[in-house]
N, C-alpha and C positions, 0 to 999 in steps of 0.2 A: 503375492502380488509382484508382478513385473512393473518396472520403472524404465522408460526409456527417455534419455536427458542428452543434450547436445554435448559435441563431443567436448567443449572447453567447461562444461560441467562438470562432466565423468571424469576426464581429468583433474579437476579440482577437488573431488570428493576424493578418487584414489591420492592425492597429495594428502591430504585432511589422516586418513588412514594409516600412508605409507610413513608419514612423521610421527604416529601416536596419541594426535591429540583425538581419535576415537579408533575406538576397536573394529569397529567396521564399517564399514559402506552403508549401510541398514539405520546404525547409530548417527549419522550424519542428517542423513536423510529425515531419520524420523526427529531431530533436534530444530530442521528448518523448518518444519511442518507445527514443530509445536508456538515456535516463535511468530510464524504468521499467525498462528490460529489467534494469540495475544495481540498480536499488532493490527490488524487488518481494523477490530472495528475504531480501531482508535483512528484510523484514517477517513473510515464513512464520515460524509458531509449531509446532513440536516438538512432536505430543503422545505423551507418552512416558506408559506405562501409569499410573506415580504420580503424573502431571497429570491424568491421564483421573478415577482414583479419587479423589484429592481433590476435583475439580470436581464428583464425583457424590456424593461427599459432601455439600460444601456446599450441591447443592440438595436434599437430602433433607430437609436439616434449613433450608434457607430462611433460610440465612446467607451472606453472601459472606464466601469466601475469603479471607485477608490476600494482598496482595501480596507479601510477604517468604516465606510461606509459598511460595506458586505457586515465588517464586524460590530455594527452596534446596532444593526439590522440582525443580525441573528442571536445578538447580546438580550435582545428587548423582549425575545419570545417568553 
């Protein structure tokens, strides 16, 4: 597999390399890959239909939501 990454990436990874804190270029790459793989669904948002209608709410009327609302709105599920 080929990787093509901007160049202030490639630079980054060759740094990561060239200082030893991995063996290669490959090791780099495949170590962000596994940390997304971990992190990503911790970031998905839940939309459960009493978030949907509140958030349609609030742009109806061209207010934003509280945050504490959204949270005890999606606490309740």
């Amino acid at each position: 597999m080929n990787v093509l990454l901007p160049a202030d990436l490639e630079q980054y990874v060759e740094s990561l390399v060239r200082t030893g804190k991995y063996p290669a270029s490959s090791d780099v790459i495949a170590e962000a890959l596994r940390q997304h793989k971990v992190a990503r669904p911790a970031v998905q948002i839940v939309m459960t239909p009493e978030l949907e209608r509140a958030l349609d709410e609030a742009m109806e009327e061209k207010t934003e939501p509280l945050t504490t609302d959204l949270r005890r709105i999606q606490g309740s599920r």
